[in-house]
C-alpha positions in Angstrom: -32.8 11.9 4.5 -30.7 14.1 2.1 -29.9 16.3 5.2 -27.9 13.6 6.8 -25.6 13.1 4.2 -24.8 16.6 3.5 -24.0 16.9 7.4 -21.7 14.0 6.8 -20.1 15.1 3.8 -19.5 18.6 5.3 -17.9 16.6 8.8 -15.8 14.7 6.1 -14.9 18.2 4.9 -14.2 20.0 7.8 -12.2 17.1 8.9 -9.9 16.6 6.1 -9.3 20.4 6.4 -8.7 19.9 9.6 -6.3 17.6 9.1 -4.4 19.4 6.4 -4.1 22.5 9.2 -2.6 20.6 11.9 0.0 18.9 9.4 0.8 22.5 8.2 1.0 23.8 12.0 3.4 20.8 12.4 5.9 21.7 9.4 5.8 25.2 10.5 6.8 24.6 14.3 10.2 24.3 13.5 10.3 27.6 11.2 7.9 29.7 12.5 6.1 29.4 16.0 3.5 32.4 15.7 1.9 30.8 12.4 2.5 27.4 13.7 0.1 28.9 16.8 -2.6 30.6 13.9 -2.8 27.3 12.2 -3.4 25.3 15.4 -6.0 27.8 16.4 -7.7 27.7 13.4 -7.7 24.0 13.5 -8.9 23.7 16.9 -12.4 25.5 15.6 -12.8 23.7 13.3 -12.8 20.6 15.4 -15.5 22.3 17.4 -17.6 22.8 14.6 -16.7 18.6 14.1 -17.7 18.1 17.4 -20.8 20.6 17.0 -22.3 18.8 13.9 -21.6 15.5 15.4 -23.5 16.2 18.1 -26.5 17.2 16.3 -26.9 14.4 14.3 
């Protein structure tokens, strides 16, 4: 039982991080396109580790 609410309190994490990266990508696409890029990347793993964990449960 206590496994299933840690998976959902880490999906919670991973997607409020994920949310904050993809806002950050989107303020830095009119200044800087190669970090703009980094951030999306980065944000696009961790929505397979989202999609991972979701699975799984």
């Amino acid at each position: 039982m206590i496994g299933i609410f840690s998976k959902k309190w880490k999906i919670k994490r991973l997607d409020a991080e994920y949310k904050k990266l993809m806002h950050q990508a989107f303020l830095l696409s009119t200044k800087n396109r190669r970090l703009s890029d980094e951030a999306t990347a980065k944000a696009n793993d961790i929505q397979k580790l989202i999609i991972e964990l979701e699975t799984k449960m």
